[in-house]
N, CA, C and O atoms as a CHARMM CRD file, in Angstrom:
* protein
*
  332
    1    1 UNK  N     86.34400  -3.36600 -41.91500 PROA 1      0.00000
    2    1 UNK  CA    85.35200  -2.47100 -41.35100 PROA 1      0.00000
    3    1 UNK  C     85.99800  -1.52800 -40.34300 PROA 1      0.00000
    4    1 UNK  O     85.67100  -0.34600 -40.23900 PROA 1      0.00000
    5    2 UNK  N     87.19500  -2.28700 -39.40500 PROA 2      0.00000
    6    2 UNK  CA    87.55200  -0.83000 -38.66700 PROA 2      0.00000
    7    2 UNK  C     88.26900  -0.41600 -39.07100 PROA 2      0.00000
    8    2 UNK  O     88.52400   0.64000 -38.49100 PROA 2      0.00000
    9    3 UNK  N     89.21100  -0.70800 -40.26500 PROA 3      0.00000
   10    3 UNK  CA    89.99800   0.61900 -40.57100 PROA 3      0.00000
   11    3 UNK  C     89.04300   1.41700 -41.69200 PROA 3      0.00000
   12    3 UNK  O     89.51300   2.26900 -42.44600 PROA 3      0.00000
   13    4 UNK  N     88.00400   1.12400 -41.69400 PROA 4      0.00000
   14    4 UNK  CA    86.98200   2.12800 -42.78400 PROA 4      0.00000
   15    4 UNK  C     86.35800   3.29300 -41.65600 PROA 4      0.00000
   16    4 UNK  O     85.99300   4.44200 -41.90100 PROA 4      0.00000
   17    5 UNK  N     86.37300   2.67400 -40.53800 PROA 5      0.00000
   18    5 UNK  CA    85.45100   3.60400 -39.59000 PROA 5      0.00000
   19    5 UNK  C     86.33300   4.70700 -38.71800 PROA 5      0.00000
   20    5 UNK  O     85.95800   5.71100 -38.11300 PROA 5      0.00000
   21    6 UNK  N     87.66700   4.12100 -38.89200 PROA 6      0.00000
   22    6 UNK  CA    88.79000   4.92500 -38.42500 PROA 6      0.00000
   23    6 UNK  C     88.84100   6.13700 -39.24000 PROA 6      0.00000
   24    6 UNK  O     88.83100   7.32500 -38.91700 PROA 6      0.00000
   25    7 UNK  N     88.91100   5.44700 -40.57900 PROA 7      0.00000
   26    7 UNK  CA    89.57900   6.64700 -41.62000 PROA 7      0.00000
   27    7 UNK  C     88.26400   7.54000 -41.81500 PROA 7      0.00000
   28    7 UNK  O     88.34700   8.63700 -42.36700 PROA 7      0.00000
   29    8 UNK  N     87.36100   7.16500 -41.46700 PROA 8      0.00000
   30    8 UNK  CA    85.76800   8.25800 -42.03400 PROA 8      0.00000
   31    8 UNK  C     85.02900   8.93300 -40.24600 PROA 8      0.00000
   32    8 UNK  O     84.11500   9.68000 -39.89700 PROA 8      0.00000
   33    9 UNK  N     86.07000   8.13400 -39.59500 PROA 9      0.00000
   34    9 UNK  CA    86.04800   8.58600 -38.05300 PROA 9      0.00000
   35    9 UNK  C     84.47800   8.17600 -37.48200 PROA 9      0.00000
   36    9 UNK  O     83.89500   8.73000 -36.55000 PROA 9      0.00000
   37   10 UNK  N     84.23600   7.63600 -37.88300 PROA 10     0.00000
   38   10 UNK  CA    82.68300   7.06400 -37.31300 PROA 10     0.00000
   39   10 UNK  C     82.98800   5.69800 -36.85900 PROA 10     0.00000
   40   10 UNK  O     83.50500   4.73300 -37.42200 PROA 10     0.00000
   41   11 UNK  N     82.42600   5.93500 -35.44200 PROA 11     0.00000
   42   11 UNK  CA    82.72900   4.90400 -34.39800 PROA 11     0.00000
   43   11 UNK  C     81.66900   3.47300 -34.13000 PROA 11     0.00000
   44   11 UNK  O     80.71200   3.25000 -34.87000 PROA 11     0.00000
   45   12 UNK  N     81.83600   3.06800 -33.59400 PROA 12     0.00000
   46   12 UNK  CA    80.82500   1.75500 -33.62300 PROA 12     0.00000
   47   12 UNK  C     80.21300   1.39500 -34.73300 PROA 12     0.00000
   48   12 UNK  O     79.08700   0.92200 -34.58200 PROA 12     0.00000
   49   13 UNK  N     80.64800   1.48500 -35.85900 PROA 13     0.00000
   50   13 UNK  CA    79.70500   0.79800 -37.29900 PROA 13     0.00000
   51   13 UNK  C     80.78400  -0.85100 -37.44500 PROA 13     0.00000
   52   13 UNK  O     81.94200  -1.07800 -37.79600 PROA 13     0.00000
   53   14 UNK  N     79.70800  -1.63700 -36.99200 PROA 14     0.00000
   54   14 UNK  CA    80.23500  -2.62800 -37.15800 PROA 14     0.00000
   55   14 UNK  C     79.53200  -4.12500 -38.34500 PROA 14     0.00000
   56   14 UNK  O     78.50600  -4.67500 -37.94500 PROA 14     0.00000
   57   15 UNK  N     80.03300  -4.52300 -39.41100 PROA 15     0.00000
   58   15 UNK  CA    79.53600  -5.36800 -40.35800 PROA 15     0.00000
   59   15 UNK  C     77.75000  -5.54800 -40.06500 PROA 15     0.00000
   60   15 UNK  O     76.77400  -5.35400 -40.78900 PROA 15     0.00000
   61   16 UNK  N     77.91300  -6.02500 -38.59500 PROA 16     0.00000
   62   16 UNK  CA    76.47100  -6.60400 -38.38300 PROA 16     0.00000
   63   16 UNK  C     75.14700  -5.24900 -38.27900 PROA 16     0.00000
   64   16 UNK  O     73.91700  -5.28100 -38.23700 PROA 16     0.00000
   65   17 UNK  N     76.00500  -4.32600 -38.26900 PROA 17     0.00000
   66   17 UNK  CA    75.23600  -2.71200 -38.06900 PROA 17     0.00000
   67   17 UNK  C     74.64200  -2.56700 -39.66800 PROA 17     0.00000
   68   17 UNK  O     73.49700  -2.42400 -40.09600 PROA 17     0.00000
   69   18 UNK  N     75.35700  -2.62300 -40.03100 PROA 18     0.00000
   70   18 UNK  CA    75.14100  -2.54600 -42.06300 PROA 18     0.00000
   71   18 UNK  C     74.06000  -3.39200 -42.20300 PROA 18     0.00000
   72   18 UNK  O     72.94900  -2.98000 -42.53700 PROA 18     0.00000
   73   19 UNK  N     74.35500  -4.74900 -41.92900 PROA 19     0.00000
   74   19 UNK  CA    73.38500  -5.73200 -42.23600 PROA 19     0.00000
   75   19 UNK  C     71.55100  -5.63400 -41.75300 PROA 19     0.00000
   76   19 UNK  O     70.52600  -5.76100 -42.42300 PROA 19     0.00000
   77   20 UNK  N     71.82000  -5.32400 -40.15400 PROA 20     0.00000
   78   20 UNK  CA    70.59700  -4.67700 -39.41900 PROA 20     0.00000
   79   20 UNK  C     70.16900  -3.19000 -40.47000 PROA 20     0.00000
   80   20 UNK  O     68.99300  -2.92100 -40.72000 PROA 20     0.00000
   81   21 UNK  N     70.77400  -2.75500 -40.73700 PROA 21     0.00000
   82   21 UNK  CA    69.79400  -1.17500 -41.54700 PROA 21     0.00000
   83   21 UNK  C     69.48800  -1.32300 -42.69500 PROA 21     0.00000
   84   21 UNK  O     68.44900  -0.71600 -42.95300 PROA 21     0.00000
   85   22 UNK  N     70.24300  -2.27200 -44.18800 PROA 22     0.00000
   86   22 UNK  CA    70.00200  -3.18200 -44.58600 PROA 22     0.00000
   87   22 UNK  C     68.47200  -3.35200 -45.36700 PROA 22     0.00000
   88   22 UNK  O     67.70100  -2.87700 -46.20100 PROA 22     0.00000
   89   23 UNK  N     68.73200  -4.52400 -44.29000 PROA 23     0.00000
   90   23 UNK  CA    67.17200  -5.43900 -43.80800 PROA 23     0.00000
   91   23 UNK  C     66.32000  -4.72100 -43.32400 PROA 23     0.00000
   92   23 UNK  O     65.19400  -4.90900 -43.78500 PROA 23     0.00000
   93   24 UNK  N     66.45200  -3.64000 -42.24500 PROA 24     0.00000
   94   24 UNK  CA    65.08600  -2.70300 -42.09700 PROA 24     0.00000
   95   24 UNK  C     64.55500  -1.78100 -43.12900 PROA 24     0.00000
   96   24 UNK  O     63.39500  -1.37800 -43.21100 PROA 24     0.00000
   97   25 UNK  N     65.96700  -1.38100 -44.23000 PROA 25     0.00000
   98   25 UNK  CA    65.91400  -0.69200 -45.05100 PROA 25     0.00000
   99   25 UNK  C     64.75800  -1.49300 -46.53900 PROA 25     0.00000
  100   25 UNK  O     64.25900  -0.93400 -47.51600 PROA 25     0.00000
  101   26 UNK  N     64.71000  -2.66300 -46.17700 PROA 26     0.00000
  102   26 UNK  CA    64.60700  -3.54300 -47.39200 PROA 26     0.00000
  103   26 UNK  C     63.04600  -3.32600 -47.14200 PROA 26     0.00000
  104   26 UNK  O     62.32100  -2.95700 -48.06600 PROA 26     0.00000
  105   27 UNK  N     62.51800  -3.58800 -45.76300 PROA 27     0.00000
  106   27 UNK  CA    61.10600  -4.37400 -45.07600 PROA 27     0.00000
  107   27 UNK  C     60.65100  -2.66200 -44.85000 PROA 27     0.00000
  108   27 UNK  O     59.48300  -2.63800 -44.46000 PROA 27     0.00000
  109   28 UNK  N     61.13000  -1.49200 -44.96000 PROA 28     0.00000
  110   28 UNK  CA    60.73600  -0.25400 -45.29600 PROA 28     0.00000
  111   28 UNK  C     60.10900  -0.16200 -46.87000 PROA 28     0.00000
  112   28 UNK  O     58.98400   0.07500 -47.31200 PROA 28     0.00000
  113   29 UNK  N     61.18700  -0.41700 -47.37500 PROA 29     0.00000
  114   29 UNK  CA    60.49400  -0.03000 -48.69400 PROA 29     0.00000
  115   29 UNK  C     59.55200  -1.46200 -49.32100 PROA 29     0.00000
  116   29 UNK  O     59.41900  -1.83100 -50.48800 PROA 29     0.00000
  117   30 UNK  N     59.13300  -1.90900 -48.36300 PROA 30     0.00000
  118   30 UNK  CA    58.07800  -2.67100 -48.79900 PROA 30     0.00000
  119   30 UNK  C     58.98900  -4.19900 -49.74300 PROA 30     0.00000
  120   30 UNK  O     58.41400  -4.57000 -50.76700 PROA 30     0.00000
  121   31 UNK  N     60.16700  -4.87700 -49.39100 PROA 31     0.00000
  122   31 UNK  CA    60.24100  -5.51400 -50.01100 PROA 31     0.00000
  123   31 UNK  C     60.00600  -7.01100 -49.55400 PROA 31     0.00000
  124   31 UNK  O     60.11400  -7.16000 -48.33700 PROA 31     0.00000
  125   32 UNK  N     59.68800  -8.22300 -50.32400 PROA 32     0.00000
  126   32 UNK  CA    58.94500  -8.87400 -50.03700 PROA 32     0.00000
  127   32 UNK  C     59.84500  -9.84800 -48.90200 PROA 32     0.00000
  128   32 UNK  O     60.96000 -10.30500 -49.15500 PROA 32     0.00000
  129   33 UNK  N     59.14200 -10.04400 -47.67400 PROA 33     0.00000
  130   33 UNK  CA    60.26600 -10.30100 -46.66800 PROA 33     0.00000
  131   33 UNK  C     60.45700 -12.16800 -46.37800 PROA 33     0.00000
  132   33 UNK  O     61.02800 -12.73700 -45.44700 PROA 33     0.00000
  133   34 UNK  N     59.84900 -12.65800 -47.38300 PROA 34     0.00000
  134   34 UNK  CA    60.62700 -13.96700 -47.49300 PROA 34     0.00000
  135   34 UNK  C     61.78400 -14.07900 -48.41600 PROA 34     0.00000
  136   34 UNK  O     62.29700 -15.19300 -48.51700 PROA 34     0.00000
  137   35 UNK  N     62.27700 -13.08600 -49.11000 PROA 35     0.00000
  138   35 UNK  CA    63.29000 -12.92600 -49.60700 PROA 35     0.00000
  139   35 UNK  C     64.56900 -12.47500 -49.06700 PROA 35     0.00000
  140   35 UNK  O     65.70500 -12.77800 -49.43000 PROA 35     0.00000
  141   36 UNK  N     64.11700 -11.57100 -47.98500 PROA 36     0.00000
  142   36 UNK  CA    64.58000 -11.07600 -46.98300 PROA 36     0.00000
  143   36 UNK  C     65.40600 -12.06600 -46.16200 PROA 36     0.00000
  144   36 UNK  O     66.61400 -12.11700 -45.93100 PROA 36     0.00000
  145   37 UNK  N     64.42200 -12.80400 -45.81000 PROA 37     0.00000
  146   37 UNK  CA    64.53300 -13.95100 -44.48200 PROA 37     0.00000
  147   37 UNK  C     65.66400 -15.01900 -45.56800 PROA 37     0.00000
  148   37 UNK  O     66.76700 -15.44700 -45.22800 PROA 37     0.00000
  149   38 UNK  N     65.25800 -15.14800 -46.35000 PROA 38     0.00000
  150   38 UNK  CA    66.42600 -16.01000 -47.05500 PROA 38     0.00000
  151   38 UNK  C     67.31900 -15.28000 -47.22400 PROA 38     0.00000
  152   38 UNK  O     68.12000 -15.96900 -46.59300 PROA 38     0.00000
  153   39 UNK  N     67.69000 -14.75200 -47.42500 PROA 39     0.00000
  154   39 UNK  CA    68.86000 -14.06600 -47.99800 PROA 39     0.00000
  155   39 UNK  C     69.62400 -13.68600 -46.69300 PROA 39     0.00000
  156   39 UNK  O     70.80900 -13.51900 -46.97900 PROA 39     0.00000
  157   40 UNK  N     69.37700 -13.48100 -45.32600 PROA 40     0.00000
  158   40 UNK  CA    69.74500 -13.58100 -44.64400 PROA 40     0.00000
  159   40 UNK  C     70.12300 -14.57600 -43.62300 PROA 40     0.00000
  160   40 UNK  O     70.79500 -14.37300 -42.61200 PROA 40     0.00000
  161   41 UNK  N     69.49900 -15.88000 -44.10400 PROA 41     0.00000
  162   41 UNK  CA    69.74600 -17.06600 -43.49600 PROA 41     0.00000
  163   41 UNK  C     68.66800 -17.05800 -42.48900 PROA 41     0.00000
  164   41 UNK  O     69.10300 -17.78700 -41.59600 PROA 41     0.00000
  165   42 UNK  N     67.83600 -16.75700 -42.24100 PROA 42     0.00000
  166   42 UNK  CA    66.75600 -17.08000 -40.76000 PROA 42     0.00000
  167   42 UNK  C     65.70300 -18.17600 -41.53600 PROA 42     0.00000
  168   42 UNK  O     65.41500 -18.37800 -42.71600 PROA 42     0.00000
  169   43 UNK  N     65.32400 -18.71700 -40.35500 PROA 43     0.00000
  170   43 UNK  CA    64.58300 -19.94400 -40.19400 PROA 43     0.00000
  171   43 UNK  C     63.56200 -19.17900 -40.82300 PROA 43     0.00000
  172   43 UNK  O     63.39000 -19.30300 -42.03500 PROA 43     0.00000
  173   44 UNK  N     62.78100 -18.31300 -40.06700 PROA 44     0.00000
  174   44 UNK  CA    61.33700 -17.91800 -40.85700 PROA 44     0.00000
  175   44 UNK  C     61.18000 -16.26800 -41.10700 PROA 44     0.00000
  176   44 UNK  O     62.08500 -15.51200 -40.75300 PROA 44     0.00000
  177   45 UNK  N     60.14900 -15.84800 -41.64700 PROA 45     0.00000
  178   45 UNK  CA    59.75400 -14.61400 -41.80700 PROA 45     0.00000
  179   45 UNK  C     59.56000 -13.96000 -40.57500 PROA 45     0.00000
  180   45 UNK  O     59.92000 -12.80300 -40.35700 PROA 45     0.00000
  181   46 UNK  N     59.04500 -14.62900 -39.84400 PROA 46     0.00000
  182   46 UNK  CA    58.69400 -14.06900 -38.39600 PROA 46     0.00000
  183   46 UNK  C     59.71100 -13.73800 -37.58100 PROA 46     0.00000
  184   46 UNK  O     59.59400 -12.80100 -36.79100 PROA 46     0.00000
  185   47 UNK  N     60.44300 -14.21600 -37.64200 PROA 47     0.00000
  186   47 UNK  CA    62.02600 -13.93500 -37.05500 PROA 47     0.00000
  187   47 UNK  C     62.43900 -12.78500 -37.44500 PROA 47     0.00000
  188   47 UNK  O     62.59200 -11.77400 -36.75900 PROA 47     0.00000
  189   48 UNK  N     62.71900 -13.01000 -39.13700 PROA 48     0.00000
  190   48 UNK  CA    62.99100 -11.57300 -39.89000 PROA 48     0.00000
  191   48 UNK  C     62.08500 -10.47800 -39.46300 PROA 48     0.00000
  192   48 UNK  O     62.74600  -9.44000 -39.49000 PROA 48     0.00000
  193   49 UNK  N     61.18200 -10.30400 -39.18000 PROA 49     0.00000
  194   49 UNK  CA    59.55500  -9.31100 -38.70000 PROA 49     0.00000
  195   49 UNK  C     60.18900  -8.86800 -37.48300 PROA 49     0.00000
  196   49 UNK  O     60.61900  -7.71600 -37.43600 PROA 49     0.00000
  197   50 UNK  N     60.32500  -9.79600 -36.29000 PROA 50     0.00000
  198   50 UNK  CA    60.31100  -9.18300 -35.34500 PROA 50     0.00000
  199   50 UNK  C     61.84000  -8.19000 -34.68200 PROA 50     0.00000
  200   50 UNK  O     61.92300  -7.20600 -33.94800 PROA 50     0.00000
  201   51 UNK  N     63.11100  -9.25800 -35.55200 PROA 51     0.00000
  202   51 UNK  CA    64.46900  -8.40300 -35.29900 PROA 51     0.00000
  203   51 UNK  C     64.46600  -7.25400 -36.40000 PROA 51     0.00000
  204   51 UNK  O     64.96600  -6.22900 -35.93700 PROA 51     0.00000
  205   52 UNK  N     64.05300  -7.12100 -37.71800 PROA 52     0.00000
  206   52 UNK  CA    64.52700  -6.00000 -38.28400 PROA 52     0.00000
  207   52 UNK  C     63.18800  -5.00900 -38.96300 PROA 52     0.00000
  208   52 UNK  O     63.43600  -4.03700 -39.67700 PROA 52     0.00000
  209   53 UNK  N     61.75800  -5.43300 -38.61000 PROA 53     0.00000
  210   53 UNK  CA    61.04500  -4.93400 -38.77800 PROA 53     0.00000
  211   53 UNK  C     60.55500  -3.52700 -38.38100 PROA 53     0.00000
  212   53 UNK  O     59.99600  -2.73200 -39.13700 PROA 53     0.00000
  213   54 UNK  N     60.87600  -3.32300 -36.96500 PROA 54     0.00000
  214   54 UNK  CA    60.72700  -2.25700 -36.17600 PROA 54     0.00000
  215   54 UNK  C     60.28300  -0.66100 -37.00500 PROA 54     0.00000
  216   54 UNK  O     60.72800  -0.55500 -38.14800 PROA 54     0.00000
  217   55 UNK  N     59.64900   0.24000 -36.59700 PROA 55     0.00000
  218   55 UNK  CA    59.06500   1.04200 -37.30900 PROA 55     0.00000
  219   55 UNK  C     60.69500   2.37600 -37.57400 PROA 55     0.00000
  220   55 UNK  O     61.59100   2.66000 -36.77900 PROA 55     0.00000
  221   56 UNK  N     60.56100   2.64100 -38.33700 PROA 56     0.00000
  222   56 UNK  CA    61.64300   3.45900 -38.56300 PROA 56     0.00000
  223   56 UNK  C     60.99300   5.02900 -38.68300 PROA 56     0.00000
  224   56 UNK  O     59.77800   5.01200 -38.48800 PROA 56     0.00000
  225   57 UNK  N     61.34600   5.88800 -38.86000 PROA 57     0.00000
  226   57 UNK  CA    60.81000   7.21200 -38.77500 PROA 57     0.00000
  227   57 UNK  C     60.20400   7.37200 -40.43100 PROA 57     0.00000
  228   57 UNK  O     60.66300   7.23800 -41.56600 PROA 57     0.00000
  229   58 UNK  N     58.47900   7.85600 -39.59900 PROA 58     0.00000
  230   58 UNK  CA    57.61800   8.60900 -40.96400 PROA 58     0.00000
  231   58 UNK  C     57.24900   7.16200 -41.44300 PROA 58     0.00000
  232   58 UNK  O     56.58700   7.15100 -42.48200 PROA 58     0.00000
  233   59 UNK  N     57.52500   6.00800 -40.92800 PROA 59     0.00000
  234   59 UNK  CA    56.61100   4.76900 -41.21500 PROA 59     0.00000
  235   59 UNK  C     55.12600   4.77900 -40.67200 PROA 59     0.00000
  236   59 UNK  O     54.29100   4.50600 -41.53400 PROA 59     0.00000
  237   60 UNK  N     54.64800   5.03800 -39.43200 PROA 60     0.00000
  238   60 UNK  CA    53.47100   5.41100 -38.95400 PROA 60     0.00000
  239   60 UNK  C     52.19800   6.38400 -39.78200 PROA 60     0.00000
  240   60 UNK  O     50.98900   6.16900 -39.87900 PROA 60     0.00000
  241   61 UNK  N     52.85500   7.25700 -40.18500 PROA 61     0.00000
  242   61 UNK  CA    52.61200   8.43800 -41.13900 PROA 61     0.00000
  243   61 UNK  C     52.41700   7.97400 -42.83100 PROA 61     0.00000
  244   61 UNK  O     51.31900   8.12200 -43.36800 PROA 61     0.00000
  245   62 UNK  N     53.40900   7.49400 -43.46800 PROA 62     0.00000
  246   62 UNK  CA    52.99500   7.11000 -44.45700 PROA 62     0.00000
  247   62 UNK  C     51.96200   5.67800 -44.53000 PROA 62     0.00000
  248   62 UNK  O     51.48800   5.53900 -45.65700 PROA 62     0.00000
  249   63 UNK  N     51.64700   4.88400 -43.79300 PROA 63     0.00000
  250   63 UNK  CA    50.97400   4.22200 -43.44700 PROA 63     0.00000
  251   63 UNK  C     49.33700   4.47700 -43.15200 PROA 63     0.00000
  252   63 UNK  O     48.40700   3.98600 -43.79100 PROA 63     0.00000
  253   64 UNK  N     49.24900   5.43700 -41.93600 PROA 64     0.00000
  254   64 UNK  CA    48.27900   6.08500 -42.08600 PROA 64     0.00000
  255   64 UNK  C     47.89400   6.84700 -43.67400 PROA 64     0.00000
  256   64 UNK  O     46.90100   6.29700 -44.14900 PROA 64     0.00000
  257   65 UNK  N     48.29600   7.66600 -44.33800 PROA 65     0.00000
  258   65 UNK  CA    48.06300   8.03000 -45.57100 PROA 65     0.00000
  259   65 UNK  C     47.43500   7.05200 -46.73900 PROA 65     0.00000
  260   65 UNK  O     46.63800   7.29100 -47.64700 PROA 65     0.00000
  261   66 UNK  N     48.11100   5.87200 -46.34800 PROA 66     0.00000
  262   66 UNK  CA    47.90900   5.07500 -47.40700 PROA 66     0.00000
  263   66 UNK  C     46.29200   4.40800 -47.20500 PROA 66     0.00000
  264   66 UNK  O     45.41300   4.13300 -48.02200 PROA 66     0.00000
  265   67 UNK  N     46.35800   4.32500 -46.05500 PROA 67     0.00000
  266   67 UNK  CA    44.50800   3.57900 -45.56700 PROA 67     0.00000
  267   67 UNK  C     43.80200   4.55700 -45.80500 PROA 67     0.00000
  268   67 UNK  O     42.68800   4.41300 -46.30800 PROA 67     0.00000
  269   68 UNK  N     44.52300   6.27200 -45.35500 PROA 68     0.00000
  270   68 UNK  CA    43.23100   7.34900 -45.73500 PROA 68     0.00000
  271   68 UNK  C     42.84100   7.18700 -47.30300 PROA 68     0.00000
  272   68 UNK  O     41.63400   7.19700 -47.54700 PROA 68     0.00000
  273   69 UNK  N     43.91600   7.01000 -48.60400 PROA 69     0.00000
  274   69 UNK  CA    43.68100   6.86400 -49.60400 PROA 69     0.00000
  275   69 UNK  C     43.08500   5.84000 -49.87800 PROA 69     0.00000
  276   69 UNK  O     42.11500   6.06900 -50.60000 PROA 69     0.00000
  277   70 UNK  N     43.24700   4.63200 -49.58900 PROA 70     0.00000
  278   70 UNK  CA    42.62200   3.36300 -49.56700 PROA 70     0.00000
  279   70 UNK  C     40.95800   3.78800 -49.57700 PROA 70     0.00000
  280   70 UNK  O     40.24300   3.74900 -50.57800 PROA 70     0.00000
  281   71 UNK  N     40.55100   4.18500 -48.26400 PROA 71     0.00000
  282   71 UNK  CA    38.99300   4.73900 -47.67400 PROA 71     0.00000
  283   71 UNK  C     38.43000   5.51800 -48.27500 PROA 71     0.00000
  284   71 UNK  O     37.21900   5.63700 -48.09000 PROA 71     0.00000
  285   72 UNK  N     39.26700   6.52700 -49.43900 PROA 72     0.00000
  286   72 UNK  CA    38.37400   8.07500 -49.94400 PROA 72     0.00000
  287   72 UNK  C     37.69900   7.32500 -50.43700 PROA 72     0.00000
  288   72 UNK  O     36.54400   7.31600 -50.01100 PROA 72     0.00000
  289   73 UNK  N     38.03000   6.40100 -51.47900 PROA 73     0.00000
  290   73 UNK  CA    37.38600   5.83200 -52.68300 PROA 73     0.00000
  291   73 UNK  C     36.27600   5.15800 -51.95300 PROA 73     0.00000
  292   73 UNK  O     35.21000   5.29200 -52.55400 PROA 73     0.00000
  293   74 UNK  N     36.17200   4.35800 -50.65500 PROA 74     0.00000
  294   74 UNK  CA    35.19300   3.45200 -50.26700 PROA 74     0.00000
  295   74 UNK  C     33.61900   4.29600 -49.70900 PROA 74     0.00000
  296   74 UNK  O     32.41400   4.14000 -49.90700 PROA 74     0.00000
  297   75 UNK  N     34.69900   5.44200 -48.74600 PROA 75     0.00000
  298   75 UNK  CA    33.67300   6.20500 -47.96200 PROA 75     0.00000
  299   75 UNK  C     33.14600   7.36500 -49.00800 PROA 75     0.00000
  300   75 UNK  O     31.99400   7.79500 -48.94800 PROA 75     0.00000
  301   76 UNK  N     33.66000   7.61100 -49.52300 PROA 76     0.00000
  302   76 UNK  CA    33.26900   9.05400 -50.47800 PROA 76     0.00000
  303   76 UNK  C     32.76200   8.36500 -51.93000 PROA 76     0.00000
  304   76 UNK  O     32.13500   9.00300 -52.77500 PROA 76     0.00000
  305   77 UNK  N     32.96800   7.60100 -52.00500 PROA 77     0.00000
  306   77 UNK  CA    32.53000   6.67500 -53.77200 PROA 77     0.00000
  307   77 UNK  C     33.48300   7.38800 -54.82300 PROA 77     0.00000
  308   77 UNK  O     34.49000   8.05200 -54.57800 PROA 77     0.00000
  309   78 UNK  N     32.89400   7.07600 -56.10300 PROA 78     0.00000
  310   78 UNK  CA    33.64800   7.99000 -56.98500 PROA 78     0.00000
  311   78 UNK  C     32.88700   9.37900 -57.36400 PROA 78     0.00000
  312   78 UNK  O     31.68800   9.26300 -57.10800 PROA 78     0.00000
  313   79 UNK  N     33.16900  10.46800 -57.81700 PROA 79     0.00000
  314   79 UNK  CA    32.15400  11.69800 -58.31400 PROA 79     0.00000
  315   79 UNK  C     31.41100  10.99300 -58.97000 PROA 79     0.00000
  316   79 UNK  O     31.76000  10.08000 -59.71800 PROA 79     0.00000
  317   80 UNK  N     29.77100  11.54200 -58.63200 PROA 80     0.00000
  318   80 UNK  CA    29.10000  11.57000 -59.65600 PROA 80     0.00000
  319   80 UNK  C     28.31100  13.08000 -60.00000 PROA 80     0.00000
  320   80 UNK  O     28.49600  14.16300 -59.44600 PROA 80     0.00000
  321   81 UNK  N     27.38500  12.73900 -61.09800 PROA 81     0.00000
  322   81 UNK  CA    26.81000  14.07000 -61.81100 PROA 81     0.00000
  323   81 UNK  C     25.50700  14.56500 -60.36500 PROA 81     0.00000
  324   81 UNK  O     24.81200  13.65000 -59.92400 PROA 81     0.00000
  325   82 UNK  N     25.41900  15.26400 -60.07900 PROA 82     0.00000
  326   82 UNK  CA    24.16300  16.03900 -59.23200 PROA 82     0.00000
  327   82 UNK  C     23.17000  15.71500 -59.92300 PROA 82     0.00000
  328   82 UNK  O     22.37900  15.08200 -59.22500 PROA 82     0.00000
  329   83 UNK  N     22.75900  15.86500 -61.15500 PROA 83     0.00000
  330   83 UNK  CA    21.30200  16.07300 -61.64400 PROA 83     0.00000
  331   83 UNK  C     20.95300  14.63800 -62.67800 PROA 83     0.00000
  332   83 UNK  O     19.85300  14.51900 -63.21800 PROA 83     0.00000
């Protein structure tokens, strides 16, 4: 790892840095995080949740979107005919 970070000149990337973005990268795209938690060796999911869960950018946002879509259908129903 440091002679990779030497030669590409990027400083502080260290094994455990990969692993942390990773795992946030994984629990971003929605993947299922007891798989996660195993595969990384932690005792529980909750562990995994609280060290690599953290919101990453445009998570807030696509989130919100997804409940507005969730709601059209509930609050608005489906089209129907006027007459």
């Amino acid at each position: 790892m440091r002679q990779a970070g030497q030669t590409s000149r990027i400083g502080g990337v260290h094994l455990h840095t990969l692993r942390h973005t990773l795992a946030s990268m994984l629990i971003q795209q929605g993947e299922n995080t007891k798989s996660i938690s195993e595969r990384l060796g932690h005792s529980s999911t909750a562990f995994t949740n609280d060290v690599y869960g953290h919101l990453m950018p445009g998570m807030e946002e696509a989130t919100a979107a997804k409940v507005n879509a969730a709601l059209e259908g509930v609050i608005i129903g489906p089209a129907r005919p006027l007459s």
